[in-house]
C-alpha positions as CSV (number, residue, x, y, z in Angstrom):
1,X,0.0,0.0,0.0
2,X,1.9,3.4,-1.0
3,X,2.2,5.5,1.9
4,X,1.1,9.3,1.9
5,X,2.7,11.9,3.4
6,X,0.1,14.3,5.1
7,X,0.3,17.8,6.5
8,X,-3.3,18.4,8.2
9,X,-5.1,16.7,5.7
10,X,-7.7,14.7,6.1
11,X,-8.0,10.9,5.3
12,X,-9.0,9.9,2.0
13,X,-12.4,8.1,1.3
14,X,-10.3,5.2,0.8
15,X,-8.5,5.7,4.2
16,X,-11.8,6.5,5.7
17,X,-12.9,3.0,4.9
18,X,-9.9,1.0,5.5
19,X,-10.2,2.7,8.9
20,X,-14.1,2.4,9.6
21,X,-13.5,-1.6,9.0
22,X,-10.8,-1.8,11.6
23,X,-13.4,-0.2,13.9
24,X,-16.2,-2.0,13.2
25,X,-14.3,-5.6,13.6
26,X,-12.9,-4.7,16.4
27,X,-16.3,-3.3,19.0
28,X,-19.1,-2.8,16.2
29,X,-19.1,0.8,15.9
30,X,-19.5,2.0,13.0
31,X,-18.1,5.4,11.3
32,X,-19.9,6.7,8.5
33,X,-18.6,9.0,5.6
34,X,-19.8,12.1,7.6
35,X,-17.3,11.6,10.4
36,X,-13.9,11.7,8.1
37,X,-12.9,14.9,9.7
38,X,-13.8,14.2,13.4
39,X,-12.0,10.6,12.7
40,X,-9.1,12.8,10.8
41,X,-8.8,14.9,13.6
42,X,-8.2,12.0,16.1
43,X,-5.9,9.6,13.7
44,X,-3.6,13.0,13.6
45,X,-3.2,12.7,17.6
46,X,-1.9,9.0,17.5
47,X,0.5,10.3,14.6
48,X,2.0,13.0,16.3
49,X,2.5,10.2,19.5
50,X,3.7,7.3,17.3
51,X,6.0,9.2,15.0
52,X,4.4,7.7,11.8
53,X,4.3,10.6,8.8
54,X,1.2,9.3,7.3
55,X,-2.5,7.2,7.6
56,X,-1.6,4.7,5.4
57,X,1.8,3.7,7.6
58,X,-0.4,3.6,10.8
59,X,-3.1,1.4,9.6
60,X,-0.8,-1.3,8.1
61,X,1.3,-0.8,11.8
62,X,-2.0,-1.7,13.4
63,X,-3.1,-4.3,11.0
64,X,0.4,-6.1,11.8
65,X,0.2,-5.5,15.6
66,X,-1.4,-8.3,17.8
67,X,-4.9,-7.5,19.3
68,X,-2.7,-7.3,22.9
69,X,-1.0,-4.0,21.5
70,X,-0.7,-0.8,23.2
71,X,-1.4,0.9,20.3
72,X,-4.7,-0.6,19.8
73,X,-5.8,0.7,23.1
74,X,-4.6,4.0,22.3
75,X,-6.7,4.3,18.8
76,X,-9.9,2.6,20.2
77,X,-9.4,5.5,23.1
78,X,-9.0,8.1,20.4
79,X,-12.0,7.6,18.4
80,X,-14.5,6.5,20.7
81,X,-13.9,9.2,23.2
82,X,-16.9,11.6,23.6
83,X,-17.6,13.9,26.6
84,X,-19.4,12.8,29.7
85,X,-20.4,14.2,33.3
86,X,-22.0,13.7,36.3
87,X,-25.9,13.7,36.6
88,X,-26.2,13.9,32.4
89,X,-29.7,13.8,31.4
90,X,-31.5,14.5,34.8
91,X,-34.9,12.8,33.7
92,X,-33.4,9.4,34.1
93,X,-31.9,10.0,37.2
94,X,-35.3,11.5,38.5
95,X,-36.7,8.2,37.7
96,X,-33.9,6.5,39.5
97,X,-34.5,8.2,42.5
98,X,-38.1,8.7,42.7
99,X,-39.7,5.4,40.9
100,X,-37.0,2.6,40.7
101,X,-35.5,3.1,44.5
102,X,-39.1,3.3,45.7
103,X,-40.3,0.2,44.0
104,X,-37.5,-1.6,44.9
105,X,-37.5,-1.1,48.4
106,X,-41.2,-1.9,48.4
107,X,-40.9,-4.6,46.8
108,X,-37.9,-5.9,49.8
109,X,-40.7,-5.2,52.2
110,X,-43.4,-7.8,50.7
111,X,-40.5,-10.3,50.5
112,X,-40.3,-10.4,46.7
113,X,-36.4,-9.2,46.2
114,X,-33.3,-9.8,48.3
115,X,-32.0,-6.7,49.6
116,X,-29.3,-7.1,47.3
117,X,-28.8,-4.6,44.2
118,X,-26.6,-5.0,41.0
119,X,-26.4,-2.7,38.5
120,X,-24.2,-2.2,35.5
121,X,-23.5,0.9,34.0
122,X,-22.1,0.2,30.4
123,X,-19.8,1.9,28.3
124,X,-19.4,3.7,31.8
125,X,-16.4,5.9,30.4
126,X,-14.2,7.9,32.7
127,X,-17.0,6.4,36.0
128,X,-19.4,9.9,35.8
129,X,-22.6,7.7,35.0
130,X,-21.6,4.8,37.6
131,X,-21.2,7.5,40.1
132,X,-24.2,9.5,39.3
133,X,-25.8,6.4,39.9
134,X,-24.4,5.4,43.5
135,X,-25.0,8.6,44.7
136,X,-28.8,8.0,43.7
137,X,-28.8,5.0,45.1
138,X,-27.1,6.4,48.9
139,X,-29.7,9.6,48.9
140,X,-32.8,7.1,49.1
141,X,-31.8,3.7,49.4
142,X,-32.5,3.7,53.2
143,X,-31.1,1.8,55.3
144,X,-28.3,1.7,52.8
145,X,-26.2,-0.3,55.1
146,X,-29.4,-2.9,55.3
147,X,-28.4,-3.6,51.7
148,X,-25.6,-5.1,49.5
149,X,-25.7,-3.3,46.3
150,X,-23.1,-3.5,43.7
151,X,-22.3,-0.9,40.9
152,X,-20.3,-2.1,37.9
153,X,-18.8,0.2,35.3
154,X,-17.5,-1.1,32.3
155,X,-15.8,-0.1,29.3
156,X,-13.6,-1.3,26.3
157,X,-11.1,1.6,27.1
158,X,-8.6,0.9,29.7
159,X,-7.5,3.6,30.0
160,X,-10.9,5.5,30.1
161,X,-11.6,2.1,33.3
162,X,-8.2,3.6,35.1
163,X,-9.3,7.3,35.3
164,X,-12.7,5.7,36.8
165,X,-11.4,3.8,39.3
166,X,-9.5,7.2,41.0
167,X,-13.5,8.1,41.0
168,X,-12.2,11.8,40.8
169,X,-13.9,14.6,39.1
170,X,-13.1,18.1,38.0
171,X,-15.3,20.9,37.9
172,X,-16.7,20.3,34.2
173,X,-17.5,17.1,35.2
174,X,-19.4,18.2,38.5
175,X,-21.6,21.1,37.4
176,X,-24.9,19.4,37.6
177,X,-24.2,18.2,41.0
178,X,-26.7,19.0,43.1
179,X,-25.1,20.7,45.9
180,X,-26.2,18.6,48.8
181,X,-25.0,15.8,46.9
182,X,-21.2,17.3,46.5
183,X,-21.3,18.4,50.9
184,X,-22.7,14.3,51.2
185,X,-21.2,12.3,49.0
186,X,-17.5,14.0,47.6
187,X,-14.5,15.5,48.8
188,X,-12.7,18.5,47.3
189,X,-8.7,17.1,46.3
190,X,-6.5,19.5,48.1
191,X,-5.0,22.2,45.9
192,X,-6.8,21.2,42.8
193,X,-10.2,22.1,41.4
194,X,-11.4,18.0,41.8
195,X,-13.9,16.3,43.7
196,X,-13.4,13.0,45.0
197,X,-16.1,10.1,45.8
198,X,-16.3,9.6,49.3
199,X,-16.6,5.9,51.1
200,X,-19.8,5.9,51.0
201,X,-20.1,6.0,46.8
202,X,-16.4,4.3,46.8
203,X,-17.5,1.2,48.4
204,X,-20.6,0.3,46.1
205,X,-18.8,0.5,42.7
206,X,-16.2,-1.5,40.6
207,X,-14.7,-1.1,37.1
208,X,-13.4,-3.2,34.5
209,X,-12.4,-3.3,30.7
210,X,-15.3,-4.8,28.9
211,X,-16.8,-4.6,25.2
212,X,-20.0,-4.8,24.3
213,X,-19.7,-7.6,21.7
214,X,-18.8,-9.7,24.2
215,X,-20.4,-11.5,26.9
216,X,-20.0,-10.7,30.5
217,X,-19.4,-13.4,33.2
218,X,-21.5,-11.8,35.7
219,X,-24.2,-12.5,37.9
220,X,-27.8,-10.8,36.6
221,X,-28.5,-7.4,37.3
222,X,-31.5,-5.5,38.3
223,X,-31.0,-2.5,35.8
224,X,-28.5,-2.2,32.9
225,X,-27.8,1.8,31.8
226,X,-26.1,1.9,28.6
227,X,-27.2,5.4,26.9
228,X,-26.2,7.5,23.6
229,X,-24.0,4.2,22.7
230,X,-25.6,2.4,20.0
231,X,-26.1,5.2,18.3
232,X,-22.5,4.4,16.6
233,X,-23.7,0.6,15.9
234,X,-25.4,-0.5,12.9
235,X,-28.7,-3.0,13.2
236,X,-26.7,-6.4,13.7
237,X,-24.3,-5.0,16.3
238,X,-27.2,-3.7,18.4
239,X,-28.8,-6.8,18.6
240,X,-25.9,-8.8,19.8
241,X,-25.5,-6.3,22.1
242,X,-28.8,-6.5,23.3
243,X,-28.7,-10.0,23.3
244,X,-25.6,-10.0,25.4
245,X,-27.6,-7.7,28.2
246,X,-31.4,-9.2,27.9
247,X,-29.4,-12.9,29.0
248,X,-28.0,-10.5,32.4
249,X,-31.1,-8.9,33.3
250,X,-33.2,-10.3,36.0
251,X,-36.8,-11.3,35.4
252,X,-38.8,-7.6,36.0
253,X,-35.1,-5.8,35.2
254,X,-34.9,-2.5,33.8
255,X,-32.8,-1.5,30.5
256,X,-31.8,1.9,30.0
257,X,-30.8,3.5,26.7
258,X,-30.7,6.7,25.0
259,X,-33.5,7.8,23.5
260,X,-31.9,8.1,19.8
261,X,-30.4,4.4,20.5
262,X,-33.1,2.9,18.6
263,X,-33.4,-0.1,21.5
264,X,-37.3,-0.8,21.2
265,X,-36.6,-2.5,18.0
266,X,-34.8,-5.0,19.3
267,X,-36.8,-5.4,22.5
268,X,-39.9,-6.2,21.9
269,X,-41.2,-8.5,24.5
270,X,-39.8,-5.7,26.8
271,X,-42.4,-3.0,28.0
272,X,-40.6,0.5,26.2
273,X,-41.8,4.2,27.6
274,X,-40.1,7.5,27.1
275,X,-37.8,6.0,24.1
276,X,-35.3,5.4,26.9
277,X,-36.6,2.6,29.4
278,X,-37.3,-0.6,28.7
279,X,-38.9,-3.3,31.6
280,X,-38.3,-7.0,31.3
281,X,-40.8,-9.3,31.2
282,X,-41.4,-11.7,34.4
283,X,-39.2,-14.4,32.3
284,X,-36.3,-12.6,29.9
């Protein structure tokens, strides 16, 4: 393949596709013609950090590098990156607290759940949506300490899993924060403009690398979040996705997606409201 020198170009259609493939093999996303500068833009950054002079050299030094190498970690980072905070999209969180918790601890009461909690918040990023969710949980969960819950983040970036295990945020990342929430459940860092989560938060969650294609070896959950993902997937890698969660989900369970996600499609024995939640039936 002739290599091309490039000086803040972007990649060729050719390039673009080449590229896209890699991506889609690899965690189902896919990257349509519309995206060549965004992708352009990224590809640049892992240039400038490998020293190669052109596309065409880095995509034949991934092609030839084993699944295990750095590198791929790096350029899966790179291009699925996209921003992420604390308490995003407050209308699910308002049904967290004030309809799910509720229900849940009612249901404890009549004896017809454990007071015992899993929940996995996919595609969890740098840990803002894992956290926004423990701290839901520890405002009305009550007694919390009556009750084992467990949080799991995952994500296919390690790197992305690293940063959310310090469960640290900076300012950006804590400006819908409600207030009582930052005095109960963080900790400004000393010198810095960070938050971090206190015991309380740090004790329910856990993170690890994970993608999506993939089946996880976990116990079921009681409510899956995994929002504004499959927007980036085409039909087939949604439904394996799907697949992959609806075999984790507890009888009753909840799945959460973002509305554009397109997840009703795919779940039709599920009850669907809002575009965004989606109930189990008694037997998944």
């Amino acid at each position: 393949m002739p290599a091309q020198t490039i000086i803040g170009a972007d990649v060729t259609p050719r390039q673009l596709d080449l590229f896209a493939k890699l991506i889609y093999q690899r965690i189902g996303v896919s990257i349509s013609p519309q995206k060549i500068t965004l992708l352009s833009n990224r590809l640049r950054r892992r240039l400038k950090q490998t020293g190669l002079d052109c596309y065409d050299k880095y995509y034949e030094f991934l092609v030839k590098s084993p699944a295990s190498h750095p590198e791929w970690e790096n350029f899966l980072q790179e291009v699925t990156t996209h921003e992420t905070y604390l308490f995003r999209d407050q209308q699910h969180w308002d049904w967290l607290r004030d309809t799910f918790v509720p229900e849940l601890a009612a249901a404890c009461r009549a004896g017809s759940h454990p007071p015992k909690l899993r929940i996995w918040s996919a595609a969890c990023s740098t840990g803002d949506e894992a956290t926004t969710i423990a701290s839901c949980i520890a405002d009305r969960l009550s007694p919390l300490n009556a009750w084992k819950v467990e949080i799991l983040g995952t994500d296919i970036g390690a790197g992305a899993v690293e940063k959310a295990k310090k469960l640290t945020f900076g300012d950006r990342a804590m400006h819908l924060v409600p207030e009582t929430y930052r005095k109960r459940f963080f900790a400004p860092v000393a010198e810095t403009k960070e938050f971090t989560a206190k015991p309380i938060l740090r004790e329910m969650l856990r993170f690890q690398v994970h993608n999506l294609l993939e089946v996880l070896r976990e116990p079921p959950f009681d409510l899956i979040v995994l929002k504004n993902v499959m927007i980036y997937f085409d039909n087939e890698s949604k439904k394996q996705v799907l697949n992959n969660m609806r075999r984790l989900l507890r009888p009753d369970g909840t799945i959460i997606t973002g509305p554009a996600d397109g997840a009703s499609e795919f779940l039709k024995d599920f009850r669907s409201s809002q575009g965004w939640l989606h109930r189990a039936p008694s037997k998944v």
